[in-house]
N, C-alpha and C positions, 0 to 999 in steps of 0.2 A: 504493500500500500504506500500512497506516496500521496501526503496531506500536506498542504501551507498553511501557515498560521497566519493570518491578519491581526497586528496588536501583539507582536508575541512577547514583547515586553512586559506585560503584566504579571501579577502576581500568580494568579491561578491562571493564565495561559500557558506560563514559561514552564511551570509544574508541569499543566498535561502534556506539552509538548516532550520534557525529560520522558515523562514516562513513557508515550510514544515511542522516542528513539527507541527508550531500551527495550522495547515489544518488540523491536527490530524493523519499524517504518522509518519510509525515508522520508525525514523530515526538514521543511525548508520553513521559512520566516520573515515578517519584515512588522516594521517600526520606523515612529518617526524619531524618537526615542528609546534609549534601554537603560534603567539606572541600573544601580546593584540595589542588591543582590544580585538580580534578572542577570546582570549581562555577566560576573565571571559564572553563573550557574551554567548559563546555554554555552559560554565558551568555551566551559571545559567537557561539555560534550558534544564539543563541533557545530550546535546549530546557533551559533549568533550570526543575525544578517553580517555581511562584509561591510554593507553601506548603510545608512540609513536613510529612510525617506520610504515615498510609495511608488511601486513600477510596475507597469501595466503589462511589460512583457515577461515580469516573471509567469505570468498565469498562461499556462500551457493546457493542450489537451492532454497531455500526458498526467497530467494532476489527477487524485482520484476524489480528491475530499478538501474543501478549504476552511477552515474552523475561523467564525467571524467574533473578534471580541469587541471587548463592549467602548471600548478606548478610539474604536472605526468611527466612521460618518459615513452615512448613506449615501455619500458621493463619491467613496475612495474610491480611486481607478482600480485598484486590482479589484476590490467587490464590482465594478462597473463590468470589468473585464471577464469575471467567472460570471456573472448572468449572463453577460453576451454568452461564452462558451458553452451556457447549458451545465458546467458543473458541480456538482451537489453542496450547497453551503450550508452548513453546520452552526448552530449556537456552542457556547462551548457545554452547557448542561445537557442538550440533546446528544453532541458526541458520545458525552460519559456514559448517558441511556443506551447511545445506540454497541459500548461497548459493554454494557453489563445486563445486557437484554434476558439472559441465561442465567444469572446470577440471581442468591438470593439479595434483594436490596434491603436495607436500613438507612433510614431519611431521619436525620438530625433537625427539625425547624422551631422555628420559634425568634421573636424579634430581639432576643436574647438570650445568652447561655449558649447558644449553638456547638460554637466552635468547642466550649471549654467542655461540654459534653463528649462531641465527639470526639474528643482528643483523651477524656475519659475511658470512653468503651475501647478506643482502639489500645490506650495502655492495658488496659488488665489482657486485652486478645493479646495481644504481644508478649506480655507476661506468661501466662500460660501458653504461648507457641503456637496458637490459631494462625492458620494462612487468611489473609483476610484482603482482598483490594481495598480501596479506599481514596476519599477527598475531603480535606479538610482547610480550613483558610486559615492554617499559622503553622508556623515551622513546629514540629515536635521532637523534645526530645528520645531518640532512640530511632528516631526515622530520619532516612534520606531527601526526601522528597514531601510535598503537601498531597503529592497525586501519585497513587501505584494501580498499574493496570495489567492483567496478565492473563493467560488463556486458562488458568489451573484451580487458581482461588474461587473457593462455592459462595462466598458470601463479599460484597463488596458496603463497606458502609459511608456516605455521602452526608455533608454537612448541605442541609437545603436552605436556601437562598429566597429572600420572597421578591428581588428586584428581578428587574428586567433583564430577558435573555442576553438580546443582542439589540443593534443598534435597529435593525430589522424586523425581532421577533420581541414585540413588549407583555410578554406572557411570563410570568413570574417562573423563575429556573426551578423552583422544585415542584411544579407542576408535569416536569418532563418526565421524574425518576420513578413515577407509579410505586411506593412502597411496598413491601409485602411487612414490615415492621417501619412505624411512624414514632416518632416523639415531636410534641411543640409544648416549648417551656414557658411560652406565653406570648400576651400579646399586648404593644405597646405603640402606639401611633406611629409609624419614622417613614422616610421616602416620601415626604409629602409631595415631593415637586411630581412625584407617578402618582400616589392614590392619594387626590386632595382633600378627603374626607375622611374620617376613624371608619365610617360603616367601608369604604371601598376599599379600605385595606383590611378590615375580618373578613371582607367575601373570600380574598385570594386564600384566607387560611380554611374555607369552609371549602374550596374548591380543591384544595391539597387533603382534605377528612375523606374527599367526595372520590378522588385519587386511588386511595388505597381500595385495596383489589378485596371481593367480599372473601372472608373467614381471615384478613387479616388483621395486624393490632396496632391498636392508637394509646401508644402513653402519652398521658396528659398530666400537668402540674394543675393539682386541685384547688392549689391556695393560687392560683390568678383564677378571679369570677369571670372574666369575657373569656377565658379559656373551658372554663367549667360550664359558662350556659353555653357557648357556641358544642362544645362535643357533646352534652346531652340534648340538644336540638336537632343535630344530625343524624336523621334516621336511617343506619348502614349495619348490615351484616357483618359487624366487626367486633375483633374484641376488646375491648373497651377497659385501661389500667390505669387507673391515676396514682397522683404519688403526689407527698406532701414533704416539709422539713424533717428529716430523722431525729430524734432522740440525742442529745450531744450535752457535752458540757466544755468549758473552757477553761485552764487549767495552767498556769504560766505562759500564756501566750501560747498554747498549743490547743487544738480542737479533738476532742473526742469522740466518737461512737461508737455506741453498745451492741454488741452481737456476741450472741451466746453465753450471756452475763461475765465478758470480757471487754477492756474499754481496747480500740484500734484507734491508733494516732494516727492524726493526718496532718499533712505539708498544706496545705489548702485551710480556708477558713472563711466566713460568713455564711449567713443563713443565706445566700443564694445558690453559693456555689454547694452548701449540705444538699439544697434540693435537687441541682445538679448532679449529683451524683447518687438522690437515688433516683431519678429517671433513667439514669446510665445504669445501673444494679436492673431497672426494672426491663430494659431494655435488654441485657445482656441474657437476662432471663428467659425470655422468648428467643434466644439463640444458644438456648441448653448449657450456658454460662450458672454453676450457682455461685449462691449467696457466700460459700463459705472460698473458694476461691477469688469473689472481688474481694471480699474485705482482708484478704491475704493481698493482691493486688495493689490495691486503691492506697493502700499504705504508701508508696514509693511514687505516689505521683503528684508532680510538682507544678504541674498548673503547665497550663499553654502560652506559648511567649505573647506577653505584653495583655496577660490577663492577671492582674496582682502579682507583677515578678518583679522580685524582689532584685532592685540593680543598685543598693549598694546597702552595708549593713556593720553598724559599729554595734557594741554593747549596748547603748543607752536608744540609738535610732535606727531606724530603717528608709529607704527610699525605694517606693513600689511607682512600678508606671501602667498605665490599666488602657485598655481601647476604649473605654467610657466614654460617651458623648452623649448618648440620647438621656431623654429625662429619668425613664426606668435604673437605668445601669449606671445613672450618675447618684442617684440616691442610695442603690443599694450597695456600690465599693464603695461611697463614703460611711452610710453606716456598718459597714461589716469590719473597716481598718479603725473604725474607733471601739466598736463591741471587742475587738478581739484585745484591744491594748488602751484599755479604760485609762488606763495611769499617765498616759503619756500622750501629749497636747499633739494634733491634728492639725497639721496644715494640708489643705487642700487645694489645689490647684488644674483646672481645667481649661481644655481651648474650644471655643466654638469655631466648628471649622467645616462643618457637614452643611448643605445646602439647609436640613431643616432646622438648623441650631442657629445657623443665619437671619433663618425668616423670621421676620418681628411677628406676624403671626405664632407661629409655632413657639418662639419664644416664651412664651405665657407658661408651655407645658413644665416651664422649669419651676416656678415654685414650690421653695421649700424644701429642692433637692439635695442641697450641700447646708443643710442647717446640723446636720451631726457633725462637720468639722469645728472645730474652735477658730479656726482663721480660715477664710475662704476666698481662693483668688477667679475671677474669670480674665482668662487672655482672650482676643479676638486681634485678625489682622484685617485694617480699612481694605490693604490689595484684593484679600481674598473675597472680600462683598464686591470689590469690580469685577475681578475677574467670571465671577457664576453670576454679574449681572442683575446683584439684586440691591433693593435701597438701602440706603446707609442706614445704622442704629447707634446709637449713644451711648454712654457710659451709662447716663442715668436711665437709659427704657432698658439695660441689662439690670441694673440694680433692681429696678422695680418689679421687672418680670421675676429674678429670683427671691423678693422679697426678705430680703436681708440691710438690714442697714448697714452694717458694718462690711458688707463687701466692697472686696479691693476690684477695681478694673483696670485691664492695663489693654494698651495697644500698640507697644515698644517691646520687642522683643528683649532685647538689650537692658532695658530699662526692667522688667521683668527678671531675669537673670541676675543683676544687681540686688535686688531687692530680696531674693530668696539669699544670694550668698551673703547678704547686711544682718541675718539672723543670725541665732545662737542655736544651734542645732543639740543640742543635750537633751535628750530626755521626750525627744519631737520626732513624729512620726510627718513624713511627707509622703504626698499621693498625685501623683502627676498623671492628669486623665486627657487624653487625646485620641481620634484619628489618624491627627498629621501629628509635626514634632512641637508644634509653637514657634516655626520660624525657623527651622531648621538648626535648631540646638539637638546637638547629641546629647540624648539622654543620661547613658550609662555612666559616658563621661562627666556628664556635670554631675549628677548625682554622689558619684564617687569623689568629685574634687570637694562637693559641701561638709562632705563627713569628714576627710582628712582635711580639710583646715581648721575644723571645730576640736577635730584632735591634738592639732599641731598645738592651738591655741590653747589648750587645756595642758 
């Protein structure tokens, strides 16, 4: 087989693409851009374009399949060029389907928790030595790749997606994977610039219930209510598992669960990520996984990169960085880093940087998110309101939408950076919640420089 990538620069392109290769197709590429990761990943397996940019004569009949990502415009010439040609263009979630048609699937959805779920079930498979495919959206550790595809593996598990396929097919990507085991960990307004209403985006989750194939199963989180009346609304031949927060206690900063009137410690902590992983237990379940192997398992696992990872960490502090941005996920890492380390003061820090985080609209949904921090920063950059095109917002309509008086707003990156290394980091937990970096500050780095000067100082 012989596929091209459009956009193979992306995160989850450059993935499927690796794993391609190593299925043994020939695979070609193009970009108008490739940062890194992306580009030493594809160069050290031969497919980085030579050039950059779009070329209309790469598109040959000899092509069998062209995968369109979502980074194209419905005007590129090589997409102009494969319609002319007649040959087959691919989303990149319907390729996934069209390579695990024979597989058993597991669909990961939900407007949150996804990733950290699925990066759950695939540790404990890993653990115990399950052959398993899989896609997931963050590097893990003990795996190569975001994307493994192979002719051998019976079961493939997929983190689904409720955004749009391609720049062509506006049909939410985990409506492609048809489940035969489903989980959605809940549901929370985002992507408004696709579904401008709350009711238009629970449809696509009712159309993904509607998906799964009859005598198959839906784990559901009972403790979200639009998740709980949307799945007992849907009237489907399916089996039907909810799952709620386990049983736990907190214990020098470490989290516990009870099984088998034994406490398992875990590397992980708040109550989102406890119900995250028993939707991953209840799902594992339904793929003949028990209970007493995950919690052998689950012990050793450390969280999905840039999901509460920890990147820098004295005695008295820590410095976590979290993908947080929407209103859900911004409340519940801030309250689960302050539940877990009562004693020690909370700075918080986030960047609005997602088109819905933008939107003075949508902005509203923030109230009240970041009121578990003891200091609470929002960063926003003016460029990034130009460049997605949308009206400018103020200091004060952020203040007022997250209804905090005491919040800090910045919109200098620099000047931001200043101001966290002007504190006394002793005894101070930080939590730096982004999409993007806040301006392209290296995280791990700074992180690491605030502890070791509070050290040096000390």
């Amino acid at each position: 087989m012989r596929v091209h990538f459009i956009a193979i620069g992306g995160s989850a392109m450059h993935n499927l693409a690796i794993a391609l290769h190593k299925k043994g197709f020939e695979v070609t590429g193009s970009d108008d851009e490739v940062f890194e990761p992306s580009k030493s990943r594809l160069a050290a397996h031969g497919i980085l374009p030579e050039t950059m940019g779009w070329d209309a004569t790469c598109i040959t009949k000899e092509i069998d399949a062209v995968i369109l990502g979502m980074h194209a415009r419905k005007d590129n010439p090589e997409l102009l060029k494969a319609q002319e040609l007649g040959i087959r263009i691919y989303s990149y979630p319907e390729y996934i389907y069209e390579q695990s048609k024979e597989k058993i699937r597991v669909v990961i959805g939900g407007s949150h928790g996804k990733t950290s779920i699925t990066a759950m079930v695939l540790h404990v498979l890993n653990y115990i030595g399950k052959d398993v495919d899989y896609m997931v959206g963050a590097q893990l550790e003990g795996f190569d790749t975001m994307v493994k595809l192979t002719d051998d593996a019976p079961i493939i598990v997929l983190e689904g997606d409720e955004y749009l396929s391609s720049p062509i097919d506006p049909s939410p990507k985990f409506l492609w994977y048809r489940p035969h085991v489903a989980l959605i960990s809940g549901i929370a307004w985002d992507h408004i610039n696709v579904f401008p209403t709350f009711e238009e985006y629970v449809e696509q989750f009712k159309l993904f219930i509607e998906s799964i194939p009859e005598s198959g199963s839906l784990v559901y989180c009972e403790v979200d209510q639009t998740v709980k009346n949307l799945v007992e609304s849907v009237k489907r031949d399916i089996h039907k598992i909810p799952y709620a927060t386990p049983s736990h206690k907190i214990t020098n900063g470490i989290t516990y669960l009870k099984h088998n009137n034994e406490d398992v410690p875990l590397q992980v902590f708040g109550a989102h990520n406890l119900q995250n992983l028993n939707g991953a237990r209840k799902v594992l379940n339904e793929i003949n996984v028990s209970d007493v192997k995950f919690y052998e398992a689950i012990q050793s696992f450390k969280g999905a990169a840039k999901r509460l990872e920890v990147i820098a960490q004295s005695e008295t502090s820590i410095v976590f960085k979290d993908f947080a941005h929407s209103p859900s996920k911004l409340k519940a890492t801030t309250t689960a880093v302050k539940a877990q380390y009562p004693d020690r003061e909370l700075i918080a820090c986030m960047e609005l940087h997602t088109f819905s985080s933008l939107n003075k609209e949508f902005l509203q949904q923030y109230k009240g998110t970041m009121h578990a921090a003891d200091k609470a920063i929002v960063y926003f950059n003016p460029h990034t309101l130009e460049h997605k095109k949308l009206p400018e917002i103020t200091k004060e309509e952020v203040m007022q939408a997250f209804n905090r008086e005491d919040l800090v707003v910045m919109v200098d990156s620099e000047r931001l950076q200043n101001y966290l290394k002007g504190l006394e980091w002793r005894f101070k937990n930080l939590l730096l919640m982004s999409s993007g970096n806040f301006n392209g500050i290296d995280l791990n780095d700074f992180g690491t420089s605030l502890l070791k000067k509070t050290e040096e100082e000390v």
